[in-house]
N, CA, C, O and CB atoms as a CASP TS submission, in Angstrom:
PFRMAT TS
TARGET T0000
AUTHOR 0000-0000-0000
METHOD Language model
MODEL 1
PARENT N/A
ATOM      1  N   UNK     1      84.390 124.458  94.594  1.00  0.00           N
ATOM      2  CA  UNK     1      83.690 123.901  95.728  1.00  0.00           C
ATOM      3  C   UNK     1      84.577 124.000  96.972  1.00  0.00           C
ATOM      4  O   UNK     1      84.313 124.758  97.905  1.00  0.00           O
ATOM      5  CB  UNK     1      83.282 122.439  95.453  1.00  0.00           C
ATOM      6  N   UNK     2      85.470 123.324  96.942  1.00  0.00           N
ATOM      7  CA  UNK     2      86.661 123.135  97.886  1.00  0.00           C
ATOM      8  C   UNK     2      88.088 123.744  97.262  1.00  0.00           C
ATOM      9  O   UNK     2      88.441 123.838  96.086  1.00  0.00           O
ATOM     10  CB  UNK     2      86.832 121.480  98.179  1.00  0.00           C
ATOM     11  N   UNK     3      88.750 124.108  98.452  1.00  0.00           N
ATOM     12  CA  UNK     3      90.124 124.802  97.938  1.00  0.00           C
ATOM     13  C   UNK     3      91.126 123.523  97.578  1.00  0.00           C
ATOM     14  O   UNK     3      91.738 123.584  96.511  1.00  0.00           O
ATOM     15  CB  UNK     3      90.891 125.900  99.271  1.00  0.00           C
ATOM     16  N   UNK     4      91.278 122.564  98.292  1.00  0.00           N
ATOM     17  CA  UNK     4      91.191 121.161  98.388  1.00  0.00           C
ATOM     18  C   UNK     4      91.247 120.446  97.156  1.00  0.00           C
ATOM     19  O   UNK     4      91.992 119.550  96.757  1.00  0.00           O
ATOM     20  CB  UNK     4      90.062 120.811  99.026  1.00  0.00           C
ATOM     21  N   UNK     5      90.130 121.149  96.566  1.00  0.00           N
ATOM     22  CA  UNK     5      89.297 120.331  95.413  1.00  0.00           C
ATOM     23  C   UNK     5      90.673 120.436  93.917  1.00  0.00           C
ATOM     24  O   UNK     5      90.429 120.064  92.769  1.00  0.00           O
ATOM     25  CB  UNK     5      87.296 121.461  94.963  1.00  0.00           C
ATOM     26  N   UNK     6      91.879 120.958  94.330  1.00  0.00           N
ATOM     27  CA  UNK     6      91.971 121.232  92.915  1.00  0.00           C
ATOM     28  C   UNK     6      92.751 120.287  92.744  1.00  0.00           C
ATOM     29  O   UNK     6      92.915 119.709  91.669  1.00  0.00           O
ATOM     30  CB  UNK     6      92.408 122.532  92.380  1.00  0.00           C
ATOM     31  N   UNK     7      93.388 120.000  93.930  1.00  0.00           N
ATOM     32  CA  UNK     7      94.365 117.883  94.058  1.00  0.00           C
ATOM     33  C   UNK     7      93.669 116.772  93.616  1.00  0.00           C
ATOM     34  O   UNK     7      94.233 115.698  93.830  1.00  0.00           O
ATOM     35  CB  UNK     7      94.669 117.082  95.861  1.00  0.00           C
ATOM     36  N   UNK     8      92.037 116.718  92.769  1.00  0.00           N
ATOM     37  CA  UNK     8      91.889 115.685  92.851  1.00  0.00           C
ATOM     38  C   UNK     8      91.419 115.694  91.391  1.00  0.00           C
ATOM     39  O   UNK     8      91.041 116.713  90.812  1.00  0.00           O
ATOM     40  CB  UNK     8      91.182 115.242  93.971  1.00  0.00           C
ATOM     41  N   UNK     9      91.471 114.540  90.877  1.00  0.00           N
ATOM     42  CA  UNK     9      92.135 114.145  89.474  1.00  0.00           C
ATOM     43  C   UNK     9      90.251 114.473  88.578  1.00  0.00           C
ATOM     44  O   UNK     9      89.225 114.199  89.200  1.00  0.00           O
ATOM     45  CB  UNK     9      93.056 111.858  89.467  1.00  0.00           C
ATOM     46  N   UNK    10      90.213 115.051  87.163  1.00  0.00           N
ATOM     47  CA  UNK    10      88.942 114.947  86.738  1.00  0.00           C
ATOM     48  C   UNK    10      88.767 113.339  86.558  1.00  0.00           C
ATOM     49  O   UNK    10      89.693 112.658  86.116  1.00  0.00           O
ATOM     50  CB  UNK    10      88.702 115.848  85.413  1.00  0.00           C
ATOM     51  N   UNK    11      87.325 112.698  86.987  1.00  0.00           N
ATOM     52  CA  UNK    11      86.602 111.501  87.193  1.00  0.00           C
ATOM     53  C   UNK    11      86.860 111.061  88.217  1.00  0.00           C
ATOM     54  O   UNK    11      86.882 109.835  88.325  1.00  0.00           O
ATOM     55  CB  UNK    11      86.713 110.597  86.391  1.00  0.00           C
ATOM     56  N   UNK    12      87.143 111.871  89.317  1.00  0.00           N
ATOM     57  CA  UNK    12      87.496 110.896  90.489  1.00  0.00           C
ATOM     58  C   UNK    12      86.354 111.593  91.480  1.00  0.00           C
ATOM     59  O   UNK    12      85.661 112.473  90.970  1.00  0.00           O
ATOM     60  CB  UNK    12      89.354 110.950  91.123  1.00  0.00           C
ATOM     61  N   UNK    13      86.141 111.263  92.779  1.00  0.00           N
ATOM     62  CA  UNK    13      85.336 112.111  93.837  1.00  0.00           C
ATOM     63  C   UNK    13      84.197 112.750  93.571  1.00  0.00           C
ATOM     64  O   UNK    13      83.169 112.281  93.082  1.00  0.00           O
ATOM     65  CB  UNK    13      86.020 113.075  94.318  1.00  0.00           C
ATOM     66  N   UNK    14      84.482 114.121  94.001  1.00  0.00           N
ATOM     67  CA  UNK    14      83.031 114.898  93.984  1.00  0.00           C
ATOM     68  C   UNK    14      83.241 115.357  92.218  1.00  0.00           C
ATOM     69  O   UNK    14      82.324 116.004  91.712  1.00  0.00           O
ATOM     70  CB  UNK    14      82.887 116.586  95.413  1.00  0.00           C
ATOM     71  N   UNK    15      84.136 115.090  91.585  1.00  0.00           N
ATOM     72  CA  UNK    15      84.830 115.506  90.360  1.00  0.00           C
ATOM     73  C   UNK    15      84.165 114.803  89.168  1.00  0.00           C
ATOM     74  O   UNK    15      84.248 115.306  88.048  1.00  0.00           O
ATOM     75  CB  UNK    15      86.374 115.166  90.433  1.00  0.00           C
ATOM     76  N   UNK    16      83.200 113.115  89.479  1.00  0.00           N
ATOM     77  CA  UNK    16      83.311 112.651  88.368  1.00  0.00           C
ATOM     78  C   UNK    16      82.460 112.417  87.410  1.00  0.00           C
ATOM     79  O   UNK    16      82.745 111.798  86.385  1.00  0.00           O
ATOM     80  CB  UNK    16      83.727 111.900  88.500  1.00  0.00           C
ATOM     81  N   UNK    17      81.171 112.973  87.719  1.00  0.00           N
ATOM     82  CA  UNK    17      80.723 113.883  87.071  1.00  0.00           C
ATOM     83  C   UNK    17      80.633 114.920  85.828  1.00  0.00           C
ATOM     84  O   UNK    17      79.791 115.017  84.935  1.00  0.00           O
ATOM     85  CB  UNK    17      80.786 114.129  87.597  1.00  0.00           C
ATOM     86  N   UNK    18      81.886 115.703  86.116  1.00  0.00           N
ATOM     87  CA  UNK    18      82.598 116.751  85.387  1.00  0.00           C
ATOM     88  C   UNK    18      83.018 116.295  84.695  1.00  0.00           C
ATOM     89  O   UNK    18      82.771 116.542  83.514  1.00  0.00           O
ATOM     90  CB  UNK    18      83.392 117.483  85.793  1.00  0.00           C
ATOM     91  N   UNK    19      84.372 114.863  85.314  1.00  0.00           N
ATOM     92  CA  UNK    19      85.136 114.031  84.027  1.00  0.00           C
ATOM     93  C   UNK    19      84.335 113.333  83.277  1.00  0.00           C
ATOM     94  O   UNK    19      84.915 112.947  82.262  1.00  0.00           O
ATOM     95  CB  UNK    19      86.163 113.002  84.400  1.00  0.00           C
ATOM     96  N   UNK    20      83.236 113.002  83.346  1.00  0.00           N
ATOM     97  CA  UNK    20      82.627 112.171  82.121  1.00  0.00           C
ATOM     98  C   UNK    20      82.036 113.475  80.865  1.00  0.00           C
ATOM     99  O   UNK    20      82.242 113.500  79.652  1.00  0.00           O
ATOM    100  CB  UNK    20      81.062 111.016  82.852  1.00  0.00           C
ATOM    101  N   UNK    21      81.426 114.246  81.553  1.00  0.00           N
ATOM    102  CA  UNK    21      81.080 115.193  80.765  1.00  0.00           C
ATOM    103  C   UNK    21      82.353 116.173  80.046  1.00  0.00           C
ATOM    104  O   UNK    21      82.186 116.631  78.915  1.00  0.00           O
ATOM    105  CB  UNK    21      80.142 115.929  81.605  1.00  0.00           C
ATOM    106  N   UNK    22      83.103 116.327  80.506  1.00  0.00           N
ATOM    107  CA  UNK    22      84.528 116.670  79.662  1.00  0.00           C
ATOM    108  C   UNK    22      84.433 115.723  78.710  1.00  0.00           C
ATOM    109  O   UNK    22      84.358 116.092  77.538  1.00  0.00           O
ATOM    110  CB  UNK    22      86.044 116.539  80.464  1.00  0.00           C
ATOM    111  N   UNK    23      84.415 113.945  79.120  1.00  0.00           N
ATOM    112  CA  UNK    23      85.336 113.389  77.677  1.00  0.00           C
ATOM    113  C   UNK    23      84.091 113.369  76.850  1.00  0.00           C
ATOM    114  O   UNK    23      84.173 112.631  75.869  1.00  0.00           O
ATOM    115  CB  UNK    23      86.282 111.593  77.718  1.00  0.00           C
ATOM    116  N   UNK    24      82.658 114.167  77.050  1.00  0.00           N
ATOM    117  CA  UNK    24      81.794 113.487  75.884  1.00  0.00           C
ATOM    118  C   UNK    24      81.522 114.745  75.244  1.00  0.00           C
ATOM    119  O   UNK    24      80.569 114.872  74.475  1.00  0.00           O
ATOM    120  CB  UNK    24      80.342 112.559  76.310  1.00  0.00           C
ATOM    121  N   UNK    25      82.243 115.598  75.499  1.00  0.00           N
ATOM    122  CA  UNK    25      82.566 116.932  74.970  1.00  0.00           C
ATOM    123  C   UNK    25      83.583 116.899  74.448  1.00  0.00           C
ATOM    124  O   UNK    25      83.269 117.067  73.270  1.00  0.00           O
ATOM    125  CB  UNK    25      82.615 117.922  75.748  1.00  0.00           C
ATOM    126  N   UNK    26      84.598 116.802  74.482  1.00  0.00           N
ATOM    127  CA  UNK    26      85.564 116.331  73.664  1.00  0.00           C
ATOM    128  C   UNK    26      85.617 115.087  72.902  1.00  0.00           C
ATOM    129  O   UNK    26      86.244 115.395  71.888  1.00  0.00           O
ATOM    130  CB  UNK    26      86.467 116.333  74.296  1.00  0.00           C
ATOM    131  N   UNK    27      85.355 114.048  72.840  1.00  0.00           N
ATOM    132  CA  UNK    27      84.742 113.490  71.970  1.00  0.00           C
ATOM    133  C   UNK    27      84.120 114.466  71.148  1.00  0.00           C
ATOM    134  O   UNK    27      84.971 114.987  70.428  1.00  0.00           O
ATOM    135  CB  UNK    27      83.968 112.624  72.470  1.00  0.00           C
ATOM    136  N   UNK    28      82.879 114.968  70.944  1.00  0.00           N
ATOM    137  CA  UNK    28      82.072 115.598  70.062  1.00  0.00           C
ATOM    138  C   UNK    28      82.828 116.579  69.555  1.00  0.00           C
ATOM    139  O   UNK    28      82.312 117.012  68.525  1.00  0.00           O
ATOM    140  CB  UNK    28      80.886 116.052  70.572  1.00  0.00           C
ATOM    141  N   UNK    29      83.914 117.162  69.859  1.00  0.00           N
ATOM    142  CA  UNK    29      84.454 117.778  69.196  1.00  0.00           C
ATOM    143  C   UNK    29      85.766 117.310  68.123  1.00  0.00           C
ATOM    144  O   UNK    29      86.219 117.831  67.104  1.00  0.00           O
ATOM    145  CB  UNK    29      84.617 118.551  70.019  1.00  0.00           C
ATOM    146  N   UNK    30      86.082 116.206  68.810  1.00  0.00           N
ATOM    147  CA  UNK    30      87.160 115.584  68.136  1.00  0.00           C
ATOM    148  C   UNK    30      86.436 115.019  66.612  1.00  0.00           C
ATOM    149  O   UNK    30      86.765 115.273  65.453  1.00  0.00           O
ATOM    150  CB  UNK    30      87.833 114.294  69.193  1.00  0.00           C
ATOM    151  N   UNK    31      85.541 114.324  67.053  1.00  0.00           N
ATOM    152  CA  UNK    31      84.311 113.931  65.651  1.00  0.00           C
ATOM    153  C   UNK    31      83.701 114.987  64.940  1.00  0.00           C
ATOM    154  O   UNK    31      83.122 114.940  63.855  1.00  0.00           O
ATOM    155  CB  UNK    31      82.916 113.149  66.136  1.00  0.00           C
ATOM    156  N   UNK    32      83.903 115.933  65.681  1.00  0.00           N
ATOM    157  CA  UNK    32      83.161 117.614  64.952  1.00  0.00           C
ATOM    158  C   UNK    32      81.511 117.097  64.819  1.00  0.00           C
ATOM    159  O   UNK    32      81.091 117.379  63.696  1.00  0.00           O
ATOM    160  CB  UNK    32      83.981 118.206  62.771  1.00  0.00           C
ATOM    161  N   UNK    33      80.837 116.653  65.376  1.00  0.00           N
ATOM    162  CA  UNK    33      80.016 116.260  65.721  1.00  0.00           C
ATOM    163  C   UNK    33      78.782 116.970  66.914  1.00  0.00           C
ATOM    164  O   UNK    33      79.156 117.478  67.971  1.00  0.00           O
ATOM    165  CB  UNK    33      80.633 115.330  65.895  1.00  0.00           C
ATOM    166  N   UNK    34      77.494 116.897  66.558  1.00  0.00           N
ATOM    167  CA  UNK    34      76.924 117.566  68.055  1.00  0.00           C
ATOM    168  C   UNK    34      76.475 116.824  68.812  1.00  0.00           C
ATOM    169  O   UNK    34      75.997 115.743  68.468  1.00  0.00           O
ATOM    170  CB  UNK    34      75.899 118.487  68.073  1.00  0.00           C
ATOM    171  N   UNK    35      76.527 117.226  69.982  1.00  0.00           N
ATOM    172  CA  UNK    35      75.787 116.600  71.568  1.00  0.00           C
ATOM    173  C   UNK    35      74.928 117.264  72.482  1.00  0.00           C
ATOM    174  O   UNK    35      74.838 118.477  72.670  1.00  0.00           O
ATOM    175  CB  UNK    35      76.778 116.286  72.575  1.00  0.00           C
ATOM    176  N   UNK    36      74.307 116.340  73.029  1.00  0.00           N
ATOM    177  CA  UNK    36      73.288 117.284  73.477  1.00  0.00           C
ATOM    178  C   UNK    36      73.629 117.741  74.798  1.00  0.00           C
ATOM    179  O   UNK    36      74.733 117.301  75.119  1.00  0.00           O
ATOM    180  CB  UNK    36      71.917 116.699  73.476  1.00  0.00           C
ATOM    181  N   UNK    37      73.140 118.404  75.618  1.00  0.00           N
ATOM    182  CA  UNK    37      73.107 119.397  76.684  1.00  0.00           C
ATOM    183  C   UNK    37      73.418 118.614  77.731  1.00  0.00           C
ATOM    184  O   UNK    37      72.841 117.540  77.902  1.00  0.00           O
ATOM    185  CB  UNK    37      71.828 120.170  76.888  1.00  0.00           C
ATOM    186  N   UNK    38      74.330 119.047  78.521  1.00  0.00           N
ATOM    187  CA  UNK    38      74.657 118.659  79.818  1.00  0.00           C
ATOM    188  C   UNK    38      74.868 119.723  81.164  1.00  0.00           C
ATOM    189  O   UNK    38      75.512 120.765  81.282  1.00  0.00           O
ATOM    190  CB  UNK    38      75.838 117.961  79.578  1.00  0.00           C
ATOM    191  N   UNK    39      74.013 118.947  82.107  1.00  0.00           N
ATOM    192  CA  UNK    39      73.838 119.298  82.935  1.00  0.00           C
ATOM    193  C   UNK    39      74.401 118.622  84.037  1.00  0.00           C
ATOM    194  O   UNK    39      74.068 117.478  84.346  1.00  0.00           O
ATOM    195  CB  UNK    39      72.882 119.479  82.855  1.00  0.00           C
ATOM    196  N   UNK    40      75.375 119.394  84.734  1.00  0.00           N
ATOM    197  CA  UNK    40      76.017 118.104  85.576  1.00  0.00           C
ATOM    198  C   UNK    40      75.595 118.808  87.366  1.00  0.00           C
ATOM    199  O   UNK    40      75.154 119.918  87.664  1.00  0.00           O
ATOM    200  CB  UNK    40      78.299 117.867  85.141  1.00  0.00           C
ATOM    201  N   UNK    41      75.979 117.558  88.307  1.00  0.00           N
ATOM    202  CA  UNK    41      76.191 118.643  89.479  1.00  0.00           C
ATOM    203  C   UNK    41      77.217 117.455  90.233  1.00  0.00           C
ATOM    204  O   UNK    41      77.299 116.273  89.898  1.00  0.00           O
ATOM    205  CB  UNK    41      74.469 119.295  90.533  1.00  0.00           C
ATOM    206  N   UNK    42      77.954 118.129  91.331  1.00  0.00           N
ATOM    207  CA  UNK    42      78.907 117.993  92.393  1.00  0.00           C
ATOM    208  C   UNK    42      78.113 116.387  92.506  1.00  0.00           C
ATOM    209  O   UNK    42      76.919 116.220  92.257  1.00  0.00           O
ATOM    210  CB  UNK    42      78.893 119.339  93.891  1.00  0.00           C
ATOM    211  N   UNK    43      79.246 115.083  93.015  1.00  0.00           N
ATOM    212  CA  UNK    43      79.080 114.318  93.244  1.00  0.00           C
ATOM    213  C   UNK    43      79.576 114.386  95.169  1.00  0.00           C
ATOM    214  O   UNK    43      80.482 113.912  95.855  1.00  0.00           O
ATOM    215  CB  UNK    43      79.585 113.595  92.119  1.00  0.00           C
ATOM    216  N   UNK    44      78.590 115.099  95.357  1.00  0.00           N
ATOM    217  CA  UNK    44      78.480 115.776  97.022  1.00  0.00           C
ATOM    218  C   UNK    44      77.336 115.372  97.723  1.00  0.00           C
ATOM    219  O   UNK    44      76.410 115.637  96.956  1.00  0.00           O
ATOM    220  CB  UNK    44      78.368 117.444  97.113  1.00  0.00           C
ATOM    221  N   UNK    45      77.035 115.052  98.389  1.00  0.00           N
ATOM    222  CA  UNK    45      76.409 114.899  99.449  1.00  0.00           C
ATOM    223  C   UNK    45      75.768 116.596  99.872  1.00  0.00           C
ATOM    224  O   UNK    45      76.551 117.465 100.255  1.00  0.00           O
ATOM    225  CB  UNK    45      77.484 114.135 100.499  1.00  0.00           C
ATOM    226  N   UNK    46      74.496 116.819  99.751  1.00  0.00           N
ATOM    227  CA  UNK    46      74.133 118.389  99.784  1.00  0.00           C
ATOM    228  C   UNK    46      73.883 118.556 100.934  1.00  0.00           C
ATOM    229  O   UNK    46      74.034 119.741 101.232  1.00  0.00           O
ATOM    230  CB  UNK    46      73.012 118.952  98.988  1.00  0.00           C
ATOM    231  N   UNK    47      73.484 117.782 101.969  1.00  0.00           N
ATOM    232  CA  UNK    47      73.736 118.439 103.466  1.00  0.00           C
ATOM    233  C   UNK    47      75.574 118.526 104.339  1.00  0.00           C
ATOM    234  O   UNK    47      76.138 118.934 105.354  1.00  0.00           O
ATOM    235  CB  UNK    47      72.627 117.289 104.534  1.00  0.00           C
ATOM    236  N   UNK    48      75.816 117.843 103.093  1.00  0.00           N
ATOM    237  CA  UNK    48      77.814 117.728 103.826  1.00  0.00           C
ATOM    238  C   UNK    48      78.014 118.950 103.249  1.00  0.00           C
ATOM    239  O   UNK    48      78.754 119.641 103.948  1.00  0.00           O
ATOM    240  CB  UNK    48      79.323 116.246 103.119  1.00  0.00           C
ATOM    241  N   UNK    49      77.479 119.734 101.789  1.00  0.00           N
ATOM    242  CA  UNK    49      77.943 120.830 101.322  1.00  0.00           C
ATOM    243  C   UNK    49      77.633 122.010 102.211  1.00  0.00           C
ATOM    244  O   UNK    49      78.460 122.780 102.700  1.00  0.00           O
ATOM    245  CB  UNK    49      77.484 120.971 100.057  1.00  0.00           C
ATOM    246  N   UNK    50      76.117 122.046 102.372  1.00  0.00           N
ATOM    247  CA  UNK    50      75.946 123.028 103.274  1.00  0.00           C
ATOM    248  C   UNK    50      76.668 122.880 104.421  1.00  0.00           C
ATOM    249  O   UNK    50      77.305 123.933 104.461  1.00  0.00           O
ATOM    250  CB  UNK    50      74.722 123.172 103.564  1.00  0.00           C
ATOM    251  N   UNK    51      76.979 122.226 105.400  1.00  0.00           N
ATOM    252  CA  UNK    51      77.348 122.077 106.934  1.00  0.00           C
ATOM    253  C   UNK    51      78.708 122.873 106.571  1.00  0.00           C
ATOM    254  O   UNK    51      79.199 123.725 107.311  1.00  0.00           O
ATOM    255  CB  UNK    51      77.502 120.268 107.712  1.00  0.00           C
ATOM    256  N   UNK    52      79.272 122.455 105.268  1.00  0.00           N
ATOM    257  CA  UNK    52      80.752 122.634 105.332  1.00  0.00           C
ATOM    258  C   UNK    52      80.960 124.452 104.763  1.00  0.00           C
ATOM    259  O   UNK    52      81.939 125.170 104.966  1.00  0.00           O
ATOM    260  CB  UNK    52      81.608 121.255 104.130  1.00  0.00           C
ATOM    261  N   UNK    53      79.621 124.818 103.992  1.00  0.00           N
ATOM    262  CA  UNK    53      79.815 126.164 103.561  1.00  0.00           C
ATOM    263  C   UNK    53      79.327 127.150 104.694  1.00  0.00           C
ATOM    264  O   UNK    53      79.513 128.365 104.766  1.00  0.00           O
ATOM    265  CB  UNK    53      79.052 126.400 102.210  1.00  0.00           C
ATOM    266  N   UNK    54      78.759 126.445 105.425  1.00  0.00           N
ATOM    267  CA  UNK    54      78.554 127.451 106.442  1.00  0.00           C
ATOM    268  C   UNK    54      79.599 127.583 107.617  1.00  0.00           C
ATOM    269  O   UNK    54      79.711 128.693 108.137  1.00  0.00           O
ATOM    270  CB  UNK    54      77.261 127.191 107.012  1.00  0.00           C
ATOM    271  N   UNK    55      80.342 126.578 108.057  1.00  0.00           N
ATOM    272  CA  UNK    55      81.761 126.125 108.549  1.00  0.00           C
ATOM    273  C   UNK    55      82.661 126.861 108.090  1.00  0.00           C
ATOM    274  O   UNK    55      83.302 127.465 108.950  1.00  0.00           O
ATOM    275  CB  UNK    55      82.171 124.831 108.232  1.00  0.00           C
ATOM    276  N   UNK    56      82.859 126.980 107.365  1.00  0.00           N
ATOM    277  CA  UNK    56      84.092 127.380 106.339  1.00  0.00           C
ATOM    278  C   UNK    56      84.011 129.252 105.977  1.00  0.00           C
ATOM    279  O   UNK    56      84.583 130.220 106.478  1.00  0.00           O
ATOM    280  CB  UNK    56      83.801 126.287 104.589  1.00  0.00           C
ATOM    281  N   UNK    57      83.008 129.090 104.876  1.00  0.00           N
ATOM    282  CA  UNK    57      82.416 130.624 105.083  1.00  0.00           C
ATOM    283  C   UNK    57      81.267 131.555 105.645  1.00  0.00           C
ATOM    284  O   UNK    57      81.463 132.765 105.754  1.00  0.00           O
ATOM    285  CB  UNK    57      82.310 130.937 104.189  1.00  0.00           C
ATOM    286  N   UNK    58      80.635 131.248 105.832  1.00  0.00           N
ATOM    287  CA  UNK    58      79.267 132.169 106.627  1.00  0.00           C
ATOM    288  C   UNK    58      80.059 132.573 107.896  1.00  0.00           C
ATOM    289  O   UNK    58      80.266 133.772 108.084  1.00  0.00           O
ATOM    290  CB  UNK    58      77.567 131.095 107.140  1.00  0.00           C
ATOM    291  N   UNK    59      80.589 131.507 108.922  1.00  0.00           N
ATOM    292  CA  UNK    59      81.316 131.976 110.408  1.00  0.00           C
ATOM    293  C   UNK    59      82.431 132.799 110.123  1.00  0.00           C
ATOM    294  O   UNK    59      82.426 133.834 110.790  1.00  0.00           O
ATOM    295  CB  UNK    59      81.917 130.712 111.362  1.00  0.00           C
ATOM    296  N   UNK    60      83.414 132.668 109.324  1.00  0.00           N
ATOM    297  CA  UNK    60      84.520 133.209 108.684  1.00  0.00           C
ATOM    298  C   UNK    60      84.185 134.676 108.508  1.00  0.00           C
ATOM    299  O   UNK    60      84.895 135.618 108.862  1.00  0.00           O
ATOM    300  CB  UNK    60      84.838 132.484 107.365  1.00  0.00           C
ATOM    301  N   UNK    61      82.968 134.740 107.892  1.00  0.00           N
ATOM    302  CA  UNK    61      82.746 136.108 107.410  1.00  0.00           C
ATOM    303  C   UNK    61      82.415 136.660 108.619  1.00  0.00           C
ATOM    304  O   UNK    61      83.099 137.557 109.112  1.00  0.00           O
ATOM    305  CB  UNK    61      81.681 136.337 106.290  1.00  0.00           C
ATOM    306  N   UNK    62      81.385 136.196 109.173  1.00  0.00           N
ATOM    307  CA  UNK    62      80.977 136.829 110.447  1.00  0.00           C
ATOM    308  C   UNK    62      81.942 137.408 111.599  1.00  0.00           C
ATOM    309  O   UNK    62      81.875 138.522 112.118  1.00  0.00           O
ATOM    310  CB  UNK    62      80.228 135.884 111.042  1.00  0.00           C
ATOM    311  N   UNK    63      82.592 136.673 111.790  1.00  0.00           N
ATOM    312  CA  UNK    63      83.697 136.796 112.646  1.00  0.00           C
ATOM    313  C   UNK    63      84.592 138.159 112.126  1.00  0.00           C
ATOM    314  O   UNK    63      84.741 139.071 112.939  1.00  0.00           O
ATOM    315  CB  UNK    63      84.558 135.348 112.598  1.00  0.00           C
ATOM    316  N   UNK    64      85.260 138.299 110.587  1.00  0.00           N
ATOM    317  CA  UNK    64      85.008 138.891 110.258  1.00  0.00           C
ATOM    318  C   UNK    64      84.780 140.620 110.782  1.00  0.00           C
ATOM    319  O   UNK    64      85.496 141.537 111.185  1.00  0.00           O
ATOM    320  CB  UNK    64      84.476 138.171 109.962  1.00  0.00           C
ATOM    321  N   UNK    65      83.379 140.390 110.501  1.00  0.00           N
ATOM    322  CA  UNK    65      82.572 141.616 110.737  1.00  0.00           C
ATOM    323  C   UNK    65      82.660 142.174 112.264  1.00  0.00           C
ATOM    324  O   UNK    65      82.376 143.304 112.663  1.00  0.00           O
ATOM    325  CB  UNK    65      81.050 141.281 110.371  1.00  0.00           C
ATOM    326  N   UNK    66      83.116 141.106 112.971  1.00  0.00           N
ATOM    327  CA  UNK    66      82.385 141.379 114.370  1.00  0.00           C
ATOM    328  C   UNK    66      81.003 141.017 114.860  1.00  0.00           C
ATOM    329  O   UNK    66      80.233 141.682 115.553  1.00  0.00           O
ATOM    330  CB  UNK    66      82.344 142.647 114.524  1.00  0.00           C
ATOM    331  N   UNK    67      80.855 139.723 114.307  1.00  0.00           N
ATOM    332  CA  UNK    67      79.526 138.899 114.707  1.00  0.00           C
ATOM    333  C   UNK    67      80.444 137.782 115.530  1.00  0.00           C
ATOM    334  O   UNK    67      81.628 137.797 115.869  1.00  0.00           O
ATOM    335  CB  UNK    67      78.410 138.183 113.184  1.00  0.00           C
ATOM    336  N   UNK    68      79.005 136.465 115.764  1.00  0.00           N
ATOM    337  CA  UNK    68      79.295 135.495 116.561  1.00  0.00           C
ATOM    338  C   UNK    68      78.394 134.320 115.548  1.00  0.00           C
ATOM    339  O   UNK    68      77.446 134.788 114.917  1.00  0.00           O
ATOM    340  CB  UNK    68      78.829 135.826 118.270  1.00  0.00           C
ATOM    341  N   UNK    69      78.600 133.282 115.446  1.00  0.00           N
ATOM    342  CA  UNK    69      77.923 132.289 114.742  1.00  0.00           C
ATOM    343  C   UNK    69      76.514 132.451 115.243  1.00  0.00           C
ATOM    344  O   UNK    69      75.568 132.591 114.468  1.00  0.00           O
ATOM    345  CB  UNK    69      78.523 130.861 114.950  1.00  0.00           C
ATOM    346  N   UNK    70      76.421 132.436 116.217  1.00  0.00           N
ATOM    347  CA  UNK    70      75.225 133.199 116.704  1.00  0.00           C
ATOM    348  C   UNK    70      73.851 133.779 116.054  1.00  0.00           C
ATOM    349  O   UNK    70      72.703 133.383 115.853  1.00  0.00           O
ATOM    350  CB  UNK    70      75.742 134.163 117.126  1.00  0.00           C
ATOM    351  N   UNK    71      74.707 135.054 115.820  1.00  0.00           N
ATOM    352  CA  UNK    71      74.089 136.372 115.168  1.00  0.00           C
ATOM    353  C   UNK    71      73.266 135.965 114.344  1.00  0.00           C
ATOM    354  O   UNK    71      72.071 136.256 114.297  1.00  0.00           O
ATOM    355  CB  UNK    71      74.970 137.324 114.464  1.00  0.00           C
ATOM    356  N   UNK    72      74.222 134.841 113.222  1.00  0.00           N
ATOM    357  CA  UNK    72      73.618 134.716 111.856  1.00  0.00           C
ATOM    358  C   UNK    72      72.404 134.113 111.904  1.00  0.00           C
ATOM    359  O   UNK    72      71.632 134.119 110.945  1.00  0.00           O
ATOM    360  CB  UNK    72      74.414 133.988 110.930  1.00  0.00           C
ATOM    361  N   UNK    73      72.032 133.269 113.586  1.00  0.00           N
ATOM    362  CA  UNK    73      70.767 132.798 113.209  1.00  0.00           C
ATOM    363  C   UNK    73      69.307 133.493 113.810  1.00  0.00           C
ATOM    364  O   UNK    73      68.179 133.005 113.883  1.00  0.00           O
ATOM    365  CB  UNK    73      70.852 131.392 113.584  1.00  0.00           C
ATOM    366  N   UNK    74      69.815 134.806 114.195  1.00  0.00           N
ATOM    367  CA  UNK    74      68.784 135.771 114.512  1.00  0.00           C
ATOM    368  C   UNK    74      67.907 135.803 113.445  1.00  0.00           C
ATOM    369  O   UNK    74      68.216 135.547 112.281  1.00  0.00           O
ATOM    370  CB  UNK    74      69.280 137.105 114.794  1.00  0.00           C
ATOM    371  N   UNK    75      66.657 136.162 113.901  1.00  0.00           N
ATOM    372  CA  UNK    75      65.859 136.592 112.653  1.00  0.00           C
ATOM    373  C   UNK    75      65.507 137.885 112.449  1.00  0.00           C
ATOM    374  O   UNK    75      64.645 138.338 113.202  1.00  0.00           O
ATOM    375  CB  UNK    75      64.708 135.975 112.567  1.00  0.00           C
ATOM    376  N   UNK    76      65.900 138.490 111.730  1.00  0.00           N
ATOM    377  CA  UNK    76      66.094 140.042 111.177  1.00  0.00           C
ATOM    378  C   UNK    76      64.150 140.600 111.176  1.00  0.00           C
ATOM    379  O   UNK    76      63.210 140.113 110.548  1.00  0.00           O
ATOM    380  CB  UNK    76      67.075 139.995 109.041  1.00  0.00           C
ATOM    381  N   UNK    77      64.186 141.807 112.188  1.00  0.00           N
ATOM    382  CA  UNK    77      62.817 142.032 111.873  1.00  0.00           C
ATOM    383  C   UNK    77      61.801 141.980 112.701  1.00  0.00           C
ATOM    384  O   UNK    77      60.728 142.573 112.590  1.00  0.00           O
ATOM    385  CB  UNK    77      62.491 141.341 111.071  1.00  0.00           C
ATOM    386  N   UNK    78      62.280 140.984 113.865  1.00  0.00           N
ATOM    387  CA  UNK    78      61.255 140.439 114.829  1.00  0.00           C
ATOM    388  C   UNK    78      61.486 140.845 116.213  1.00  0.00           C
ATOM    389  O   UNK    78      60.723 140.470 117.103  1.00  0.00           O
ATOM    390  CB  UNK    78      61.215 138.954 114.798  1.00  0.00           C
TER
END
């Protein structure tokens, strides 16, 4: 998610999530035991994710190329 992201401890932040589902996976394996399906996602805020992926990389790239933040919100076609 974040480059950031790798300082912060599993069960903590946008992380904890992940850490619960790690220990109930391990658990089940420690018991040799099955569990059922997990589906996890980012304990993120999804408009802070987008603002920040487009911040971070979409302008990055553009710039890049030889665009302008701009560019990217042309509409191709019209």
């Amino acid at each position: 998610m974040f480059h950031n992201l790798k300082q912060v401890p599993l069960g903590k932040g946008p992380l904890k999530n992940l850490g619960k589902a790690m220990t109930r996976l391990s658990t089940a394996i420690l018991t040799r035991s099955s569990a059922e399906s997990l589906f996890i996602q980012p304990n993120f805020p999804r408009m802070l994710w987008r603002l920040s992926a487009t911040h971070f990389f979409w302008h990055r790239k553009a710039k890049q190329n030889g665009l302008r933040p701009k560019d990217l919100r042309k509409q191709p076609f019209q």
